[in-house]
C-alpha positions as CSV (number, residue, x, y, z in Angstrom):
1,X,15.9,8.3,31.4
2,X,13.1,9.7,29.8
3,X,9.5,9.7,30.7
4,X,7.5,7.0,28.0
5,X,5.5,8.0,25.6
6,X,2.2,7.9,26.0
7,X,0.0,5.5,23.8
8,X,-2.5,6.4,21.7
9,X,-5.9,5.6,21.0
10,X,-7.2,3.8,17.5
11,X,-9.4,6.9,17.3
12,X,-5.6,8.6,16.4
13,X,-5.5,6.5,13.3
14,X,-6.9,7.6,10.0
15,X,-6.1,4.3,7.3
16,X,-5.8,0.5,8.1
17,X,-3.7,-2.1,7.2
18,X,-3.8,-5.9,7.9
19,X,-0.5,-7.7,8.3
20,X,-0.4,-11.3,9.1
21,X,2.6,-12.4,11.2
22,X,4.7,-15.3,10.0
23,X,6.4,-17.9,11.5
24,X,9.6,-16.3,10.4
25,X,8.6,-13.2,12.7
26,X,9.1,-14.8,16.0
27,X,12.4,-15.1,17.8
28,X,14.4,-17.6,19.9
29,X,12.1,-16.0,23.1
30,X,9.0,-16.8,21.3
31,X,7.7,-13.3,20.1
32,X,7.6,-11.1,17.1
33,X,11.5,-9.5,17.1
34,X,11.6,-5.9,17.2
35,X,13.0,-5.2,14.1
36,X,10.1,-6.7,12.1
37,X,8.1,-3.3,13.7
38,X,10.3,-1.5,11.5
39,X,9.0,-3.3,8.6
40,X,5.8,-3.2,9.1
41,X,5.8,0.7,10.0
42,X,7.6,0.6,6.4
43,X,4.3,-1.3,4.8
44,X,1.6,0.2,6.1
45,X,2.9,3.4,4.7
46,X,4.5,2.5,1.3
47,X,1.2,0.3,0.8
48,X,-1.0,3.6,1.5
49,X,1.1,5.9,-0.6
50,X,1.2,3.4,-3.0
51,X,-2.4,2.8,-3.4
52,X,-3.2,6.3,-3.5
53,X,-1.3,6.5,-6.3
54,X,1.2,9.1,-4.8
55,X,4.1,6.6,-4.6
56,X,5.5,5.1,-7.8
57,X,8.5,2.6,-6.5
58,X,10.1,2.0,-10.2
59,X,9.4,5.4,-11.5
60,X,8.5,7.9,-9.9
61,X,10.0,11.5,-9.6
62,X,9.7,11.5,-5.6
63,X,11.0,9.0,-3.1
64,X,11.1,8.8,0.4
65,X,14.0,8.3,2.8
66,X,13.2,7.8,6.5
67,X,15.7,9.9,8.6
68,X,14.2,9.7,11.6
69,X,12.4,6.9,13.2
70,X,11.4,5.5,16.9
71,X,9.1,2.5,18.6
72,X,7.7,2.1,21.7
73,X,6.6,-1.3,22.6
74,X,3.8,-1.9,24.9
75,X,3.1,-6.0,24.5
76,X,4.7,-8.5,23.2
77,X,3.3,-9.8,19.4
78,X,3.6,-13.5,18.6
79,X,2.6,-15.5,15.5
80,X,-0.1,-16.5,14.3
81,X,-2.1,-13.6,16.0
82,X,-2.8,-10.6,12.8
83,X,-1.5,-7.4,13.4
84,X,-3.6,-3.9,12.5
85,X,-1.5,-1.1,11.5
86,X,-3.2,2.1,11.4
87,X,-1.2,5.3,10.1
88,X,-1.6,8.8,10.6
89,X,0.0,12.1,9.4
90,X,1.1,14.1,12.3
91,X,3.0,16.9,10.4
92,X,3.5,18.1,6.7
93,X,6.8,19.9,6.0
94,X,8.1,21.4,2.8
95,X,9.3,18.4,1.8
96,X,9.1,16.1,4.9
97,X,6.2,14.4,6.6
98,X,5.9,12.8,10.0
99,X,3.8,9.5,10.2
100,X,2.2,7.9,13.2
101,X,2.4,4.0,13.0
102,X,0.3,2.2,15.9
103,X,0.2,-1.3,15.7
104,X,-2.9,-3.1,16.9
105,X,-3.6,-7.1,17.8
106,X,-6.8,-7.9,15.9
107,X,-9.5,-7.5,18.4
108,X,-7.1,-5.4,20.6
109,X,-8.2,-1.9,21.6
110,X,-4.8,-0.8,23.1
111,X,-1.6,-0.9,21.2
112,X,0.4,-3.4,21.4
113,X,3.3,-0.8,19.9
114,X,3.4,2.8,18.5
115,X,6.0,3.9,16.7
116,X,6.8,7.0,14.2
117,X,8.9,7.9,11.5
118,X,10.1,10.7,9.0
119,X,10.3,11.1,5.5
120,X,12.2,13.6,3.4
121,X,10.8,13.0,0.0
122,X,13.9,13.5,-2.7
123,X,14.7,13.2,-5.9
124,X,15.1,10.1,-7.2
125,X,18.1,11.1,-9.2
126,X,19.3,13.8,-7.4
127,X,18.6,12.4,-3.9
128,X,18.3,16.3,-3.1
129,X,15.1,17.5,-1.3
130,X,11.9,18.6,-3.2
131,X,8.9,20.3,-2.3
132,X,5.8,18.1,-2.0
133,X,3.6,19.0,-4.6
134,X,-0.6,20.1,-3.8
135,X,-1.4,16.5,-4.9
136,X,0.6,14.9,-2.3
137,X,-0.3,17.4,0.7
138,X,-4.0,17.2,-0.5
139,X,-4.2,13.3,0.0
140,X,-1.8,13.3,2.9
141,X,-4.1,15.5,5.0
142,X,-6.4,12.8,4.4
143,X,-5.3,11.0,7.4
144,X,-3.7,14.0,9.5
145,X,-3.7,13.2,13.1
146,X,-6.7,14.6,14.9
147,X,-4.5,15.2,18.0
């Protein structure tokens, strides 16, 4: 077995999201399931791409596919405690980026989980990779990972 990965700081984080757990989110043991990490990696992102004005969902000439992806979990999350997501970009490709997902109790300075995953942005007909454009690496290194 590997060694874990370490966790990092908020100070990693460059943009913020609020996510408010549901009853929905928690399982038969009484905390948030694991897969609902997934979708709220998926959220913080797509929100920020979104409202940067990057991202058009019905429209636009470039999507994202995730092809790689990974979580480590550090506490358990329950409802009704609020979650903070804070994203990062930890590598720029031609036409892939790497985002840094921690996910944060309100009020919590340690993570409660980290987790990571990859686009390759395509097009939307096509599904074949394109280059990201100066736009898009111009507002992505926005919130590039200090570390």
């Amino acid at each position: 077995m590997s060694e874990r990965t370490a966790l990092k700081a908020r100070r990693h984080y460059r943009a913020w999201r609020a996510i408010s757990t549901r009853w929905m989110d928690n399982d038969i043991y009484g905390h948030v399931n694991n897969v609902v990490y997934y979708s709220w990696f998926d959220t913080a992102v797509n929100a920020w791409l979104v409202e940067q004005g990057l991202l058009n969902i019905e429209k636009g000439e470039l999507i994202g596919l995730v092809v790689e992806t990974g979580c480590t979990y550090a506490r358990a999350v329950a409802f009704p405690e609020e979650v903070q997501a804070g994203i990062a970009v930890a590598r720029i490709g031609n036409s892939s980026v790497r985002y840094d997902i921690g996910l944060f109790v309100a009020g919590e300075q340690d993570p409660a989980a980290q987790g990571f995953f990859i686009h390759v942005y395509v097009d939307r007909v096509t599904r074949r990779p394109k280059p990201l454009p100066d736009r898009w690496r111009d507002i992505l290194g926005t919130i590039l990972a200090p570390d």
